[in-house]
Each structure stands twice: as C-alpha cells, then as structure tokens.
N, C-alpha and C positions, 0 to 999 in steps of 0.2 A: 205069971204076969211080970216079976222082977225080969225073968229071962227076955222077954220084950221090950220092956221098958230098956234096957241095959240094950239091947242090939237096935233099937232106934235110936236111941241116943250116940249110938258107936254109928251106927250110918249117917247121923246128920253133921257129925263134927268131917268125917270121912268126903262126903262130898261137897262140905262146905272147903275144903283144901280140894278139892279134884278140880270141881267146874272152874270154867274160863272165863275172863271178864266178860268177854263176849257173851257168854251163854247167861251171865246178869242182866245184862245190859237187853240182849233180847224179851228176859221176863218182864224188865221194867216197862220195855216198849212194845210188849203184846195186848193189842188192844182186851179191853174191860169186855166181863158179859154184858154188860150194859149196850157196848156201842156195838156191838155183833145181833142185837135184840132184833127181832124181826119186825120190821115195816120202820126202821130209823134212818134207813139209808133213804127210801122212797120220799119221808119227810122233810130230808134236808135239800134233796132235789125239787120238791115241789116248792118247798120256801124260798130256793134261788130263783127260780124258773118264774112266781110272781114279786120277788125284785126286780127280775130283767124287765120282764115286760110292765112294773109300772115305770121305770128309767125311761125305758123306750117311749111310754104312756106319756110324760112328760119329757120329752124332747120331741114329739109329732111336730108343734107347731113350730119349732125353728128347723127342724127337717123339712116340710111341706113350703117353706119360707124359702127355705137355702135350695131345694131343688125347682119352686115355682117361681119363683120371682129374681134370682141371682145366676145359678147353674143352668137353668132352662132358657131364660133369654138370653145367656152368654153363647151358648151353643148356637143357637137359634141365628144370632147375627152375624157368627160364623159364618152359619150358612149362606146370611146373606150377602156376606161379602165377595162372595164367586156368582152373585145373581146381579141383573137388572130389576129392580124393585123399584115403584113410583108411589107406593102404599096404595095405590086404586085397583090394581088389576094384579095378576100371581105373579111372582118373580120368574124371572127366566133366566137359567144355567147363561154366564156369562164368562166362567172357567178366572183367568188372572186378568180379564181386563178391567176391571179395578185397578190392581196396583200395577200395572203396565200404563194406566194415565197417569195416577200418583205421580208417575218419573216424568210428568211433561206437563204437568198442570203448573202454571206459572203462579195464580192465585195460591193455591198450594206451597210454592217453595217461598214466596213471600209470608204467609202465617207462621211458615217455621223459623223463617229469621225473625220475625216479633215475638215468637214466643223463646227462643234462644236467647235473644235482648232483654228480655224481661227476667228470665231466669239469671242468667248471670249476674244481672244485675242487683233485683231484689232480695234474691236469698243470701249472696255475703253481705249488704246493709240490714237485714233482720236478724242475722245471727252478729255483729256486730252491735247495734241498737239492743239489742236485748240483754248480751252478754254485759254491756256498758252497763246497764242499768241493773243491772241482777249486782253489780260488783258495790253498785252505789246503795242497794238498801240491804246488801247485806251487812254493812258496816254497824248497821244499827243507826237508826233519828226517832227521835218524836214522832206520834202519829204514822208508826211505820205500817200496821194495817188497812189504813186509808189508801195511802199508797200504793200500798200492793193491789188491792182492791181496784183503785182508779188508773193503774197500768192496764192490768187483765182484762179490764173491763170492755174496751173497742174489741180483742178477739174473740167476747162473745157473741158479739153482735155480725161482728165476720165482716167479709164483703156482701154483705144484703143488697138488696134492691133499695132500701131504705135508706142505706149509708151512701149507697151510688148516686144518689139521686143529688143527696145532700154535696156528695166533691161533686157534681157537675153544676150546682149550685154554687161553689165555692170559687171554681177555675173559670166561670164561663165569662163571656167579655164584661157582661156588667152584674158580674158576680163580687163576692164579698172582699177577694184576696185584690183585686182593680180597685175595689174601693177604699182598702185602707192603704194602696200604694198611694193613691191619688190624695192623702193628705199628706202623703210628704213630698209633694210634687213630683212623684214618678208615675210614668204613663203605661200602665200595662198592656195585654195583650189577649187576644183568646187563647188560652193556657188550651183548652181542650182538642180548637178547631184549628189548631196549627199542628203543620205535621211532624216538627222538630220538639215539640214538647208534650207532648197530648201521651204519649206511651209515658213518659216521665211522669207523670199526675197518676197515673195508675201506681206507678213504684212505689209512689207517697203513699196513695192507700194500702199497698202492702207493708212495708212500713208499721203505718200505724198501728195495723192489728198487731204487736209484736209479745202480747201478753203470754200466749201461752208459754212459748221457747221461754219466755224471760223468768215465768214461774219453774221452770224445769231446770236452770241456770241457778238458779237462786239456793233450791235446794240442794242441787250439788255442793255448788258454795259450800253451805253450813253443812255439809259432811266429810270435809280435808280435815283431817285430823290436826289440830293445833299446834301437837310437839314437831309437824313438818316444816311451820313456820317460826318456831323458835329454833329450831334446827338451823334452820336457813340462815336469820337473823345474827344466830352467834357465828354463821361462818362469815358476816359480813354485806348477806345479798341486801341490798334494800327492794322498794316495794316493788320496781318493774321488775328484776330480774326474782324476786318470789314469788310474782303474778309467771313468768316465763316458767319458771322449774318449777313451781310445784303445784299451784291453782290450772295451770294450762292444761298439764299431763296428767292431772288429775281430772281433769272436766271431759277429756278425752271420749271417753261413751258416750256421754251426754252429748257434744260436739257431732259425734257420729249420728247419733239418731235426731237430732235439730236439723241435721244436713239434708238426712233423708227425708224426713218426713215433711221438711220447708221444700225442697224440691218438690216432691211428687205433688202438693200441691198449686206447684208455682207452675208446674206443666198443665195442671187444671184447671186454673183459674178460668172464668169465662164470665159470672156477673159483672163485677167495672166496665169491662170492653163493651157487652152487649147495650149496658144503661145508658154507658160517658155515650157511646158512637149509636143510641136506637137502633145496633141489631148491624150496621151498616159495615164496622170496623174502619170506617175512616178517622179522620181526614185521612185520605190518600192511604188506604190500606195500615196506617200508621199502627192503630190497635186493634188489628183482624190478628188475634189468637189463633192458633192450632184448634182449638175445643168451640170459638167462636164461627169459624169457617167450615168446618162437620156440625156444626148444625146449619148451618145455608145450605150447604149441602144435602141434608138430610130432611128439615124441614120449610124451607122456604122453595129449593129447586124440587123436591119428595124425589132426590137421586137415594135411597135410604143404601143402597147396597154401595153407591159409594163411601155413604158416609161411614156404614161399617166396616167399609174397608180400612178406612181413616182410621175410626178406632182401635180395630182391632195392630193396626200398626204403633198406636203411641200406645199399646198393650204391650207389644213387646221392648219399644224403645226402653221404659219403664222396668221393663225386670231384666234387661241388657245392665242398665245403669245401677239396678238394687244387687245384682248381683256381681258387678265389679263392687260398688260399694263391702260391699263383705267380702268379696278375695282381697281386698288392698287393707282394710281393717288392719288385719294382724302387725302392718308394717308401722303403724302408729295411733293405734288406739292402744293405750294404757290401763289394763284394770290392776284395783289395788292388791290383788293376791300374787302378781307377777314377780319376779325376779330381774 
C-alpha cells in the first residue's frame, strides 16, 4: 500500500510539471456531467423556441398594422400610379403618363411654387422664433413652467381644423385683426382673400405652433457645459460672440433635426390651405399646396392614379432632401465627443 501511495503521489507532482496550460485550461472549460445529461440540450431549445414565438405573439399586431395598413397601401398606390383609376371602375395600365403630365400640368408647377414659398419661408422663422425663445427661458424668470407650458401649448393643438377655422376668423375682412386696426384709425384688408397676403396668414399659423422645436432648443441649452462659457468669458467673448462659439456649435444636432423634421412637415402641410381657401387654394391659386392639389386631384377630380403619382413623387423629393441632409451633416454639425 505504501508502494502506491508513494508512486501516486510521485505521478501527481510529475504531471502537474508535465501538462500545458493549455491542457488546464481545456479541463476547466470541458463541459460539467451535468450539461452533457441527456434531454438538457432539447430543453433549452424548446425554452428558446416558446420565447421566439411569444415575441413574435406580441409583435403580430404591429406586424399585421405595418404590413395592412402602411407597406400594403404604399405598394398598392405604387401601382396606381402607372394606372388610370377614377375609384369607380378597375384601373387601367397607363405605364408613365402620370408623370409625363406632371411636366405640363401648369396647376401642378403652380402648387410647387406655394409650397416652395411656404417652405422657405416658414421653416427659418420657426427655427429662429423658437431658438429666440428657448435662449430667453433658459436664462431662468419666475413662473418659468407656465411659460413653457403656455409656449408648447399651440403645437399641441397643431394646425387643426379648429385652429384653422379660428385664423380665418381672425384675417378675414371683418375679422378681429380689421377690427382692432380700426381703433387706431387704420383701414385693413381681407388678410385671407387677397392674393399677396393670404399665403403669409398661413406662415403666421406656422409660426405659432413653434412649441415643440422650442422645447428641443431649450433642453439643449441646459446641457452646454458651463466651464465652456466661463472659458469663453475669461478669453473676453461677450454674450453674442458666446452665443456664436459655443451655444450655436453646440446646438448643432439639435439644429439639424429641427431642420429636418420642420421641413418635412412644412412640405405636408395641407389643413390651413384646405380650411383658410374651403378646399379651393385660392385666392388665385395663392394657397393651393403641393398635398392640397393631390387631393383635388385624387378626390374631388377621382383622377386617384394621378394623384399617386403626385405622391409617390414628393415621396422621393423627401428622401432626395433627408438624404443630402445627412451627406452635408458631417460638414457642420458638431457633436460633443469630436475633436
């Protein structure tokens, strides 16, 4: 028994100097009798396999949502856009004369210069307007949650029909804004039904709504780190050229996504036009929209393969412009990790 004892003991010291880390390393990571047991592997397959499917169980109705109601009619008005469709009777293959009128429809290149007008216009006094006001309650006043509160408040309400109603109320010749010119002895005008100013009363309503951007500004704002503007300070900047260097180039994302997503709705727009003008876009085509004229199209003429062809065009203008937006990005947008 000694002699055993003595030749185990002389082989375990013997191969504990032989073997290679390697060949430890493999003991440590050979799997346990435990997970080699039979029917653990089948287990753990069948426990994945009702996760997937209740994932799946609970994503059906945004699936059924996203392929019935969004992916389904997108494709669908595709189609109709190479058809003649009147929604009474079947479309008929019409191949590009859709957008072979597009290029000669005079009504058509008209909606794009008001809705061009509109865009250029609106979206740098929103992003402006907002940006102004995000600078002034960031400072800090009394009652500054009211405030905020009673900024944001018009962009929740949006351009509704209820608010539409209310500016054609406001502009029209013996509306409210005539009547309090007329106590100071000035004689207004029909703000609405004139063709030089009637798209301008829509900008105002853009405008107005200007809450949300201004709440996205805001909190920018209060996240420039402080020692950038004592930095600044002790080099001498005062407050425009600190608003220049370091709140501007800082707000820069923020900037960037106010841009885009104030645009893309500003290409949208169609409540104000339809309510101010009943549907008409007068006076004299004044406020006949892009999205107001595909629907005349669509449902007042039932030209529907027109009108998708319309859309399916300011579908691509749209991702033309979001995707210059993000190639041109990199050249001045500023985020804070950069160098």
């Amino acid at each position: 028994m000694s002699g055993v004892s003595r030749e185990s003991s002389e082989a375990g010291p013997r191969r504990g100097r032989g073997e290679s880390i390697g060949d430890r390393v493999a003991d440590v990571a050979r799997p346990s009798e435990l997970s080699l047991a039979p029917g653990a592997r089948p287990r753990r397959s069948a426990r994945r396999t009702r996760e997937i499917l209740a994932a799946y169980g609970f994503l059906t109705p945004w699936l059924v949502g996203l392929i019935g109601l969004t992916l389904g009619p997108m494709l669908y008005s595709l189609y109709l856009s190479f058809t003649r469709y009147n929604l009474l009777t079947p479309p008929r293959w019409n191949g590009l004369g859709n957008y072979r009128e597009m290029i000669s429809d005079p009504r058509l290149h008209n909606s794009i210069g008001v809705t061009l007008t509109y865009v250029l216009i609106a979206v740098p006094a929103i992003l402006v307007v907002s940006l102004a006001v995000a600078l002034v309650l960031a400072h800090g006043m009394r009652f500054l949650p009211f405030y905020r509160a009673a900024f944001y408040l018009p962009s929740l309400i949006g351009a509704s029909v209820a608010v539409s109603l209310l500016w054609r109320q406001l502009f029209a010749g013996d509306g409210v804004l005539n009547a309090l010119l007329r106590v100071f002895g000035i004689e207004g005008r029909t703000w609405i039904g004139d063709p030089d100013t009637a798209l301008y009363t829509l900008v105002l309503l853009s405008v107005w709504t200007f809450g949300a951007p201004m709440i996205i500004f805001l909190a920018g704002i209060r996240q420039v780190p402080r020692d950038l503007y004592e930095a600044a300070a002790v080099d001498g900047a005062g407050p425009v050229r600190r608003f220049l260097s370091v709140t501007l180039p800082m707000l820069t994302p923020l900037i960037f996504f106010n841009i885009l997503l104030t645009t893309v709705n500003a290409f949208q727009a169609f409540t104000p036009a339809y309510v101010v003008s009943n549907g008409s876009g007068g006076p004299a085509d004044s406020t006949l929209f892009y999205t107001l004229y595909l629907y005349q199209r669509g449902f007042a003429n039932l030209d529907m393969g027109y009108a998708s062809a319309m859309a399916w065009s300011l579908l691509v203008v749209l991702g033309i412009f979001t995707a210059a937006m993000f190639a041109t990005s990199r050249l001045w947008v500023y985020y804070g990790d950069e160098r």
